[in-house]
Each structure stands twice: as C-alpha cells, then as structure tokens.
C-alpha positions in Angstrom: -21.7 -27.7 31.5 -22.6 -24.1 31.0 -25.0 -22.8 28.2 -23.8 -21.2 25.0 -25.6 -17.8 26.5 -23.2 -17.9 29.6 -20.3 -18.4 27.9 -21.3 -15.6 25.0 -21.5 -13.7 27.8 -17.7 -13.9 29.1 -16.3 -14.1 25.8 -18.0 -10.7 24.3 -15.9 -9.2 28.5 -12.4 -11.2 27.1 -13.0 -9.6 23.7 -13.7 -6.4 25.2 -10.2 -6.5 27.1 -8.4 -8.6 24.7 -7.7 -11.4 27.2 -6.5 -14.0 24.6 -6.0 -16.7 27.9 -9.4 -16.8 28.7 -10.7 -16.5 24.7 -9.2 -19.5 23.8 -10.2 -20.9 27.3 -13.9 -20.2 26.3 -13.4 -21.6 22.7 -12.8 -25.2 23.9 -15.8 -25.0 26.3 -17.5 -23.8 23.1 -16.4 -26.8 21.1 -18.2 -29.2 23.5 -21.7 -27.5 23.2 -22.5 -29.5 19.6 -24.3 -26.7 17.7 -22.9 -24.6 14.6 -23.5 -21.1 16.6 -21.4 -22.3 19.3 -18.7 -23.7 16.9 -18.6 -20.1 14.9 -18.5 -18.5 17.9 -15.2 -20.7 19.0 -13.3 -20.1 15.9 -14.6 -16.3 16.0 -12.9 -16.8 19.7 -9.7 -18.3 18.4 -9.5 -15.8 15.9 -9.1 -12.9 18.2 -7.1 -14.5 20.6 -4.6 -15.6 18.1 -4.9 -12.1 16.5 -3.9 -10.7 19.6 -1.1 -13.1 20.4 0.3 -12.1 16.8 -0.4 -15.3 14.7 -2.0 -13.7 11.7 -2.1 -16.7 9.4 -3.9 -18.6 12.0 -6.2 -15.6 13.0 -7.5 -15.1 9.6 -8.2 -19.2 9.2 -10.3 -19.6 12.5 -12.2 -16.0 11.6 -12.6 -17.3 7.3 -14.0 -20.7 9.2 -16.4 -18.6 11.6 -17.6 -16.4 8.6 -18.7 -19.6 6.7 -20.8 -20.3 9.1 -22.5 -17.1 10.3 -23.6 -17.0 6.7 -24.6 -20.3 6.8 -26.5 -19.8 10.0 -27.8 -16.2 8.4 -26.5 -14.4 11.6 -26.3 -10.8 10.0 -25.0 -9.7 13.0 -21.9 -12.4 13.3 -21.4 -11.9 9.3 -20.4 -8.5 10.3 -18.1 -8.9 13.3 -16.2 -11.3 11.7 -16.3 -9.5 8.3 -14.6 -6.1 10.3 -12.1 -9.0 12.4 -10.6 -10.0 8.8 -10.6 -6.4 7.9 -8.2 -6.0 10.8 -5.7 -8.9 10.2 -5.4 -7.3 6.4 -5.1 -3.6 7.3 -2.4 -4.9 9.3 -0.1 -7.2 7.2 -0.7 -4.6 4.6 -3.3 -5.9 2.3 -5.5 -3.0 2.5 -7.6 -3.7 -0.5 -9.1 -6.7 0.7 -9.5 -4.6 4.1 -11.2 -2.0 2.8 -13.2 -4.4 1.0 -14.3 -6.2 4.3 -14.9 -3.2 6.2 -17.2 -1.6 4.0 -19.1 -5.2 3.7 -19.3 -5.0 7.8 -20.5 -0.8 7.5 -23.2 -1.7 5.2 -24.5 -5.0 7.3 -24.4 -2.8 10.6 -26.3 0.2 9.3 -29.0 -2.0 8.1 -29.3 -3.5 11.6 -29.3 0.4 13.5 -26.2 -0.8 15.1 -24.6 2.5 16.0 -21.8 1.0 18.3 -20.9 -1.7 15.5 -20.5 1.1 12.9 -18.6 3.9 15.1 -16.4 0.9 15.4 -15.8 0.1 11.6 -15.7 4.0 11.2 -12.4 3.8 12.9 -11.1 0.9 12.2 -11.4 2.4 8.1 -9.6 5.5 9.6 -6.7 3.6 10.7 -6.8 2.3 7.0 -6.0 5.3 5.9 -3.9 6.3 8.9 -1.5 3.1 6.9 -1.5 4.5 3.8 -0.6 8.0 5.0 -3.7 9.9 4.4 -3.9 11.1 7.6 -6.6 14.2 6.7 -9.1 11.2 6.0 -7.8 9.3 9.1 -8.9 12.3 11.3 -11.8 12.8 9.8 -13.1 9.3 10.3 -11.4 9.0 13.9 -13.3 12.4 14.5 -16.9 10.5 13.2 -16.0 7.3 15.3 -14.7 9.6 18.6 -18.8 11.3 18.4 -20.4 8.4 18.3 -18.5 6.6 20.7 -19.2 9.8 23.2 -23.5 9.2 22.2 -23.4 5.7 23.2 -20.8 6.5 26.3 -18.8 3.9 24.8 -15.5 4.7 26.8 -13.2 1.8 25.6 -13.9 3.1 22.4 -13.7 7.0 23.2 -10.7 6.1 24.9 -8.7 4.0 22.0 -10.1 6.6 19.3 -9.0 9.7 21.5 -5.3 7.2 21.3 -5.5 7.1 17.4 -5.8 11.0 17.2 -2.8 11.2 18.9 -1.3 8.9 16.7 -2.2 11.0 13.3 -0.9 14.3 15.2 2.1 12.6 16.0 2.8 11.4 12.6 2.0 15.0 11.4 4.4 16.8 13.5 2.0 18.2 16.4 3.2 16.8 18.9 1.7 19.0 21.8 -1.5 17.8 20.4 0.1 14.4 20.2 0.7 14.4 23.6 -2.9 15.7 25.2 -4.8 13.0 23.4 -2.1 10.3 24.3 -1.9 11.2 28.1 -5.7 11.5 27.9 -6.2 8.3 26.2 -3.7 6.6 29.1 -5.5 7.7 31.8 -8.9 6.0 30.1 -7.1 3.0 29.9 -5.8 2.4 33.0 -9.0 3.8 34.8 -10.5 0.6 32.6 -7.7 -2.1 33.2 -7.2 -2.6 29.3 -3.5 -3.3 29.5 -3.0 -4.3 26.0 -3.7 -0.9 25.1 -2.1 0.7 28.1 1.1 -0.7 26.6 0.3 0.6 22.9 -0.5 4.1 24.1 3.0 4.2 26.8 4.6 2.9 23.5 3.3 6.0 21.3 4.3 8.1 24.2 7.8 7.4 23.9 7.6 7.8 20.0 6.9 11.4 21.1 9.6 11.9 23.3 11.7 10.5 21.1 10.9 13.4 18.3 11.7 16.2 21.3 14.7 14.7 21.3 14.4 13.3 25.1 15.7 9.8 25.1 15.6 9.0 28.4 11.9 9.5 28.7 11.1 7.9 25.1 13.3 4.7 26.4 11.4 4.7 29.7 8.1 4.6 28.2 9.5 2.1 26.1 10.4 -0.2 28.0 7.6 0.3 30.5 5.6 -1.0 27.5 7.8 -3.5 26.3 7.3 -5.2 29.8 3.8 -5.7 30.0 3.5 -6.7 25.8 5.6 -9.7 27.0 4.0 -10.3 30.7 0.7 -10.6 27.9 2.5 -12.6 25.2 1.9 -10.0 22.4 4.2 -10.5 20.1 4.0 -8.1 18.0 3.6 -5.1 20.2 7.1 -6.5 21.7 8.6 -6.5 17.6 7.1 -2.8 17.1 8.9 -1.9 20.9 12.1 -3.2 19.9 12.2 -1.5 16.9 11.4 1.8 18.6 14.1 1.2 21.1 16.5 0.5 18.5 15.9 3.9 16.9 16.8 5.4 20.4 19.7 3.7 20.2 20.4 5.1 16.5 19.8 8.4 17.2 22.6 8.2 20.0 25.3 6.3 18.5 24.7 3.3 19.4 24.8 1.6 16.2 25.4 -2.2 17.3 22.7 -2.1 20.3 20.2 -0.5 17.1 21.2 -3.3 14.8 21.0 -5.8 17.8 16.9 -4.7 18.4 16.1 -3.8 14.6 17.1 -7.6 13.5 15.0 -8.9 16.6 11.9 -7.3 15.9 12.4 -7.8 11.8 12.7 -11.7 12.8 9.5 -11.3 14.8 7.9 -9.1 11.8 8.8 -11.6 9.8 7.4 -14.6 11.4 4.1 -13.1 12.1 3.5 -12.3 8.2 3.4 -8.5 8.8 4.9 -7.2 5.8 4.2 -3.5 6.2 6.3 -3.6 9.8 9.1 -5.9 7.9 9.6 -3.1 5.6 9.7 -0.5 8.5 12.6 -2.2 10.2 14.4 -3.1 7.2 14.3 1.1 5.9 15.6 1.6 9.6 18.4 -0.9 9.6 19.3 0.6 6.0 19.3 4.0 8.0 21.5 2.4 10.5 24.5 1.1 7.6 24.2 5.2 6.2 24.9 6.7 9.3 27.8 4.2 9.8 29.0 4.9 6.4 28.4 1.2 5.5 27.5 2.0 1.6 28.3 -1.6 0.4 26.3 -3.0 2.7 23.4 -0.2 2.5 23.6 -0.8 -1.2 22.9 -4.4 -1.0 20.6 -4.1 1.1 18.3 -1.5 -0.8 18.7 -4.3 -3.7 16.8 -6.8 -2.2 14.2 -4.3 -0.5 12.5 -4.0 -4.5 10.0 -6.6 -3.4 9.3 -5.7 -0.2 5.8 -4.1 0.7 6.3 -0.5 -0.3 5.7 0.6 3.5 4.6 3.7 4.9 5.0 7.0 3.4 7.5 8.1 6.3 8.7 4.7 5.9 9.4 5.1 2.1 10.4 9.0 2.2 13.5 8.0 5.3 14.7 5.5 2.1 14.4 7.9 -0.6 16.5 10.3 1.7 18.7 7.2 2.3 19.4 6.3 -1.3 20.0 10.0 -2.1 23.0 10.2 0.5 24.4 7.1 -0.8 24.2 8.7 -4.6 25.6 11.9 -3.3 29.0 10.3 -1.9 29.4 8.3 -5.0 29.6 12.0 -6.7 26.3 11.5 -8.4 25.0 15.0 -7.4 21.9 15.3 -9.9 20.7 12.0 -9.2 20.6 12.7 -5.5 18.7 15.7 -5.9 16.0 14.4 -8.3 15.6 11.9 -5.4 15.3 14.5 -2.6 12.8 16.1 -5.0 10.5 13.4 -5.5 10.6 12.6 -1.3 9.7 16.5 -0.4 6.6 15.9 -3.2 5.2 13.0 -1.0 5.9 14.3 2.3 3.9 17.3 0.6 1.4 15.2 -0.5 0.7 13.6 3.2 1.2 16.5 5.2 4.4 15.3 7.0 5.8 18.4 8.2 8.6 17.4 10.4 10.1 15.2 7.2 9.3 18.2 5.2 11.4 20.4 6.6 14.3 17.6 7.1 14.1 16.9 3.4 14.3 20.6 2.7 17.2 20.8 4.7 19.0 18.0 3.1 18.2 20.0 -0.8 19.8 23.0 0.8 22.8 21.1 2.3 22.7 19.5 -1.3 22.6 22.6 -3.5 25.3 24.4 -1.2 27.6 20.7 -2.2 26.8 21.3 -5.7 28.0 24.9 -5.8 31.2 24.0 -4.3 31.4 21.2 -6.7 31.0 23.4 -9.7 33.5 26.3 -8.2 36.1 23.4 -7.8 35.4 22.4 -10.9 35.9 25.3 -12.8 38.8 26.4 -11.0 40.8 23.3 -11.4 39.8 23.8 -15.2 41.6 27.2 -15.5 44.3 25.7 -13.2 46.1 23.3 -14.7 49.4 24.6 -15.5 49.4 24.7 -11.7 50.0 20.7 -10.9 50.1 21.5 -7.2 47.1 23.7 -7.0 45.0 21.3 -8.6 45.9 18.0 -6.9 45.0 20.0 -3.5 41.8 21.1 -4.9 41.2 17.7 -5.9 41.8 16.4 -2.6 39.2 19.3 -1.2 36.4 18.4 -3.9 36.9 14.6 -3.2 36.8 14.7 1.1 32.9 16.1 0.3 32.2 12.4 -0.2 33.7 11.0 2.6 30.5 9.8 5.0 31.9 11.8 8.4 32.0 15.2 6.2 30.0 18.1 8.3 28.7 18.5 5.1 27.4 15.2 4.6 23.2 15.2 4.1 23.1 13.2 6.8 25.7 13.8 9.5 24.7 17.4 9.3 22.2 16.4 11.1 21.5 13.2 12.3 17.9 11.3 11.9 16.1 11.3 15.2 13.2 8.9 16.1 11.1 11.5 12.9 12.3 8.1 11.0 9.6 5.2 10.5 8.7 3.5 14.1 4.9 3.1 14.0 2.9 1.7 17.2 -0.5 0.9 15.5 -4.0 2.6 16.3 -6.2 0.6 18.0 -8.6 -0.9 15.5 -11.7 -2.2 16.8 -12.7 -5.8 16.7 -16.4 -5.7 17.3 -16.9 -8.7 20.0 -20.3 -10.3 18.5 -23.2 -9.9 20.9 
C-alpha cells in the first residue's frame, strides 16, 4: 500500500489536469490509509472530480465534508483550498454571495501563509466573479493581477487559463480581435501542456467568436471540435454549454427546429446539474428562438414562468428585455416597448457591452421610425373618414406593421447573431492542496 505522501503527490498532477478518473481513483486508495488527513484529502479528491464531471450537489458535499476536517485538523493550508473549491461550485450555479464570501476567506488564509501561487489563483477565480455578474472592468483588472503573478512564479497553466479569461471579457465586450489573440494564445499553452479540459473550453470560446463575425462554419467547427473531446472526458456541462452554442448557430441561420432540438438538450443537462445561471441562458435563447419564429403565445408563456428564474447574465437579461419589447411592439403597445428598449440600452451602458449597445440602439431607431408611421396613419385616418375606402386601406397598412415577418419588424430587420447569451465559462482555479 502506498503512503499518504505518494499518493498526495499524484493527486495534486490529476488536480492540476483535471483528470477526474484517476481523482476518484486516488480517493479510494486514500480511504484505506485510516487517518483524518488522508480522509479530507479523499473527499477534497471527490470533490473535484465530481466538480469536473458536473455533479455540483455532490461536489459541494464531499468539499463541505473535507473542510470540516482541515479545520478540525488545523491545516491552514487545506482550509484554504477547499474554502476557494466551494467558492467555485457557487460562482458557478450562481450563488455568488456565498462565493465571494469563500474566496475572500481563502485570500485572506493564503496571504497569511506568503502563498503567492494560492492567491494569484483566488485573484482570478474573484475575477471570473465578476466576469458573471457582468462587471467586466473589475474582471480585467483582477485577471490582469492574477496573469502578473502567474508570469513571477512561471506558473504556465495558470498564465495560460488567465490569458483564456481575458479573451473571454474582450469577447463579451465586443473586441473581438483582442478576443481572438489571447484565445489562440491561450490554445497553443494548452495544448503544448496536454490540459484537454481546457483545450475544449478555449476551442469552444473560439467559436463564440466566429460566431459574432458572422462565420458559421468556423464557429460550428470549433464547436463541435470541442463538443467531442467534453464527452470523450465525460464533462457534462461543457457538452450542455456546447449544445447551447451550436443551437445559436443554428438560430442565426434559420434553423429553428435543429436550435430548439440543442437549446432543450443542454437546458435538460443545465437543469440536472443545478446550474441555474446556464438554465436561464438557454431558456432567454429558446425564448429568442419562439420571437424569431413569430411564436408570441408561446414566447409569452414562456417569459411567465421565467419570473423565478436566476436573473442571468446581463447579456443574458438585456437579449430578453429586447425580446419582450418585440412582443409588446406587435401587440401595438408602442410606448411600452420603448420604455423597455430604454431600460436595456441603460444596462448594456452600464456593463460596457458595446456590440448589444449598438443592437439595442438600432432596435429604438427601428422603433421610433414605427411610431412615426403609426402617428401619421393615425392622424390621417382621423381627417379621413368621410373617405370609407381610404381609411380601411390605411388600416390595413398601419395593422401589417405588427405582423412578425414585417422588414420593419425590431427583429427581422436584423436578425440576432451568436451577440445573444452563449457563455463558455473562464477557467477558475481550484487550488490542488499541496
């Protein structure tokens, strides 16, 4: 039977490449060794690996038992790993003050013990925080902090997943040239270290450029490039967030039922895996999906039931505010539609979105134009009608502006490309204890 040290050893290499076979391999050799170090580090092992596999419930429950008893055992050092590990699970089902909470817990433990690596981790990981609730000025500035410390230490799994996550916050932005350098950079890092988890998250993010330059075929390739090895490493999230951004290429070319087919396949996965922030992604893109078709009943139900859903993304919560506003403005409710439009330009302001900013300017214009011919109608049928005939035609002219395949619809004037919600998540760091 082999030591605890030689097994520490190969699980602090699996955590390092988030190998969840061989974690939960080394967690039942751990459970044999009869010590409480060796039975925190197993459920600190399980943790990940279930983390990585998706399982979030069952993550946090092995990483809650391991935390009991690093502070039982007084390890400082395995308080804070696992302390930054739950930060992780609940910055990504969306409970980000309880993450926020952990991390700084984890950032205070590792500055006390000089660990430099530990905290350019945590740095991060609080920038991807932030990254979630679309304050991306504060993302890049702790990315920035996280990417210089990681380059002191010559740390390049982490210089490599941090130069990933500036891509990311360019990308969401509207930079995408910028987007693109740190992605391809971040790719080649990857591969050069065999990390194929995060090969497949960075191909993924890849795609979600493409997709915004409008070419398909190479967003889809990337896609399902990383679609392919998510499931060859049973991550099944990373295959939910996939679908979803293949479904939005399918969307943006007319291919309503093949969208439809991979929104409701990643929102059952979403769903499963208690990742409520991605549930209400896919659900604002398969509303997006019943607009475009001119499905309002359905699009309208569907927006009912989304009131106690996570409030999502700002991108996430602007593409809905856009989509309500078309519904109001074919049911004639001009003013209402443009109070709505008006509140989503304020937040896409407010986060620096650019590329929604100038979509949601767009739709005002397209909206204000409507409302002119609306009120010219209006005002001639007024004067008109001794004139039976004149007035019925202009009645049939005002009404057709409502009809969902108008050109002068909001949103067949231009349809949504993959700009709308389809987020491949920054790498966060896990902090393997040593």
């Amino acid at each position: 039977m082999r030591t605890f040290s030689e097994i520490q050893v190969d699980v602090n290499h699996a955590s390092s490449i988030n190998d969840a076979e061989a974690l939960l391999l080394y967690a039942v050799e751990l459970d044999a060794i009869s010590a409480p170090q060796a039975e925190a580090l197993a459920n600190n092992s399980r943790g990940l690996a279930l983390y990585i596999q998706g399982d979030r419930p069952a993550a946090l429950s092995h990483y809650h038992s391991a935390l009991a008893l690093y502070e039982e055992l007084g390890d400082r050092g395995g308080v804070a790993a696992v302390s930054s590990r739950i930060g992780v699970v609940n910055n990504r089902i969306g409970n980000y003050t309880e993450a926020l909470s952990h991390f700084h817990l984890a950032l205070a433990i590792l500055h006390e013990l000089d660990d430099r690596k530990g905290v350019a981790g945590v740095t991060g990981n609080i920038g991807t925080l932030h990254w979630r609730t679309g304050n991306y000025p504060e993302a890049l500035s702790h990315y920035h902090r996280a990417l210089a410390l990681s380059e002191e230490l010559g740390d390049l799994r982490l210089f490599a997943s941090t130069t990933g996550n500036i891509g990311i916050v360019h990308w969401n932005t509207g930079d995408f040239p910028t987007a693109l350098s740190y992605l391809h950079r971040a790719l080649e890092l990857h591969e050069e270290l065999g990390d194929r988890g995060n090969v497949a998250r960075v191909t993924a993010n890849i795609g979600n450029v493409y997709g915004n330059i409008g070419d398909n075929p190479s967003a889809l390739s990337h896609y399902h490039r990383a679609l392919a090895l998510h499931e060859e490493l049973g991550n099944r999230s990373g295959m939910a967030l996939v679908m979803c951004c293949i479904g939005i290429v399918h969307s943006d070319t007319g291919d309503y039922p093949a969208a439809l087919s991979h929104y409701h396949r990643a929102l059952a996965l979403h769903e499963e895996l208690g990742e409520r922030n991605n549930v209400t992604i896919v659900t604002d893109n398969i509303l997006s999906v019943y607009v475009q078709m001119g499905s309002d009943s359905e699009a309208q139900h569907l927006l009912t039931t989304m009131n106690d859903l996570h409030p999502g993304e700002p991108r996430s919560r602007i593409q809905r505010a856009v989509n309500r506003a078309t519904l109001l403005e074919r049911s004639g409710n001009l003013d209402a539609a443009a109070a709505t439009l008006q509140l989503a330009l304020s937040e896409a302001h407010e986060h620096g979105l650019r590329s929604l900013t100038t979509s949601v300017h767009k739709a005002l214009r397209d909206l204000a134009q409507k409302r002119n011919d609306f009120a010219a109608t209006s005002n001639t049928t007024t004067s008109s009608l001794a004139s039976p005939k004149r007035s019925t035609a202009r009645t049939r002219r005002r009404n057709s502006l409502y009809k969902p395949n108008n050109a002068r619809s909001m949103l067949n004037a231009k349809k949504p490309t993959s700009t709308w919600p389809c987020f491949i998540l920054p790498y966060q760091n896990t902090l393997p204890t040593e």
